[in-house]
PLY file of the C-alpha trace (Angstrom):
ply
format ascii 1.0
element vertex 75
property float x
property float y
property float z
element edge 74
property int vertex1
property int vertex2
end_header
60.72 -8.28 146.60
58.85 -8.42 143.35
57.91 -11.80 141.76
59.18 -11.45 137.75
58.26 -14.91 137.05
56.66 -17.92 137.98
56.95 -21.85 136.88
53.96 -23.91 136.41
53.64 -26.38 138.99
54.44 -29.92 138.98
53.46 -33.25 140.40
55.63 -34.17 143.50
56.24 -37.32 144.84
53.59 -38.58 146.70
49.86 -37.99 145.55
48.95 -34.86 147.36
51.95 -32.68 146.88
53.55 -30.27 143.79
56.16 -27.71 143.51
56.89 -24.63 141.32
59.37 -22.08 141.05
59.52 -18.32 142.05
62.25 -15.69 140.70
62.03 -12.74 142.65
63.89 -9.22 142.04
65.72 -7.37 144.83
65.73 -4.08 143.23
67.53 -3.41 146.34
70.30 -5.36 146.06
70.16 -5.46 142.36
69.70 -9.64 142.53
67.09 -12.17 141.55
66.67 -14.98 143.83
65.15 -18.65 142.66
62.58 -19.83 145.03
61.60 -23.26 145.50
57.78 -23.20 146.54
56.14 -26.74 147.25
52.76 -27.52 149.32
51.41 -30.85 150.39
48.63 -32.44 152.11
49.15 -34.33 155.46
46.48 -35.90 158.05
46.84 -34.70 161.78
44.92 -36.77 163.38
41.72 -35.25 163.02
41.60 -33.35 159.15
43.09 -32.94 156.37
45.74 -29.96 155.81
48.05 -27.84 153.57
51.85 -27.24 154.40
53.49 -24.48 152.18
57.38 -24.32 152.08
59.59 -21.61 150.40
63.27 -22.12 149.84
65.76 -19.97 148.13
67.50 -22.23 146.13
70.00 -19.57 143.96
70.80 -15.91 143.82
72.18 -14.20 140.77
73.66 -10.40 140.78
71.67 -8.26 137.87
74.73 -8.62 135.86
75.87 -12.64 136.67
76.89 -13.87 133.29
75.42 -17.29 135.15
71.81 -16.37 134.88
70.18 -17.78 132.79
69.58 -16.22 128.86
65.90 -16.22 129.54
65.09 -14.43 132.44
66.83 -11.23 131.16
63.29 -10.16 129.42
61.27 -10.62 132.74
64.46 -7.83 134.32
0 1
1 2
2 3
3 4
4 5
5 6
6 7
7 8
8 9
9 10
10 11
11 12
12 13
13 14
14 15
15 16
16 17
17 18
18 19
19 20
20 21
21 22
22 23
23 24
24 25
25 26
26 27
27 28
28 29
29 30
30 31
31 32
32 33
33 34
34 35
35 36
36 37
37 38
38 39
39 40
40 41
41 42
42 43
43 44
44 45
45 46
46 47
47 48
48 49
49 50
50 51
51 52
52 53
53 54
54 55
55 56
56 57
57 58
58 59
59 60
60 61
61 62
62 63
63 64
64 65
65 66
66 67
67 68
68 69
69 70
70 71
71 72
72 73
73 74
């Protein structure tokens, strides 16, 4: 998959955490997929570390009248 676009990201919750957004292109499948992306700091014990998450959060078909206008140009 090839990343057509990418959010900037934002503050989360909590102090150490943000999120942005992916949209990928299956040139396969002929679909773009909307991937939540979010990292955050936690304490084990001993240090400090980063957790990444991904999460496909939609999927539009090439030709979805659903997508959104603006991500037509990044196609």
């Amino acid at each position: 998959m090839k990343t057509v676009y990418t959010t900037n990201s934002y503050k989360g919750y909590h102090k150490h955490d943000s999120y942005n957004y992916k949209y990928n292109l299956d040139e396969d499948n002929k679909e773009i997929h909307k991937v939540k992306c979010s990292r955050f700091k936690f304490f084990d014990g001993h240090e400090n570390n980063w957790e990444t998450d991904e999460k496909v959060v939609d999927t539009w078909k090439i030709d979805d009248p659903s997508m959104p206008d603006w991500l037509h140009k990044y196609i």
